[in-house]
N, C-alpha and C positions, 0 to 999 in steps of 0.2 A: 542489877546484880553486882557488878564489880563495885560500885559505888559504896554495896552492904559487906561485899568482900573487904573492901578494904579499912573499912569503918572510919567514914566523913562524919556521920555525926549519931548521937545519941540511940536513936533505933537501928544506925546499923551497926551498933557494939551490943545491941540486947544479945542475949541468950534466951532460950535455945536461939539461934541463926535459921530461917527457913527461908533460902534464893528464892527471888520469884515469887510471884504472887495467885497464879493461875495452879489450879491443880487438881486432879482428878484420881479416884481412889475404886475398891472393890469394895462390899461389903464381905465380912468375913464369918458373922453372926449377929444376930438381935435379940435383945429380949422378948419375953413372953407378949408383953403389953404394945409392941410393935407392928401396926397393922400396914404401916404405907412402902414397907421396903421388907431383902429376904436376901437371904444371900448370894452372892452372886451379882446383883445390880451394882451397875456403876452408878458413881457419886462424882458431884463436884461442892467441894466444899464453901460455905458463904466465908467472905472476907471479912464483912462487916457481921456486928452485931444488930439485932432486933429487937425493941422494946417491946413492940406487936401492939402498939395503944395511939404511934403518933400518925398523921395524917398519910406517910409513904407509908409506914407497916398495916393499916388497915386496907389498903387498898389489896396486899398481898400479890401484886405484882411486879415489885421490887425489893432490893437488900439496899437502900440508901435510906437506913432511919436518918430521923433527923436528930436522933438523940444519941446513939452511937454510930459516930461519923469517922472518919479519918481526918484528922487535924493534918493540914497541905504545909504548913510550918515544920512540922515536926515527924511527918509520916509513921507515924501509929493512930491505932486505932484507940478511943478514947472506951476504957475498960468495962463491958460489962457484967463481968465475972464470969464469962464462958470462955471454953476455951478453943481453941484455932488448931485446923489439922491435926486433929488427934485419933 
């Protein structure tokens, strides 16, 4: 986190800024079509993205697709249009 506070390189000058990685939420409301959550449940949000097609996502017992991964060079997450703690 100070490392992104201070901003050493590239991801930690993105914006929005969000310290930390770990993070846990309430739920506030859901839509109609919403069967597996309700308000009130706590959340913890996935970090990575999920293709849901390659050999980790089908197994459905982990968030390390192999397709949206975190690149260790660069530390971001390689994009796939969803979006993060929101």
């Amino acid at each position: 986190d100070l490392g992104a506070w201070s901003g050493v390189n590239e991801a930690e000058r993105a914006f929005p800024r969000i310290l930390g990685h770990e993070a846990v939420g309430v739920v506030e409301s859901v839509g109609e079509e919403v069967k597996d959550l309700k308000e009130g449940d706590y959340v913890i949000p996935a970090f990575n993205g999920e293709c849901g097609e390659c050999r980790v996502c089908t197994q459905e017992e982990s968030n390390l697709c192999e397709r949206y991964k975190v690149d260790p060079m660069k530390r971001v997450m390689v994009s796939d249009g969803g979006t993060r703690f929101s």
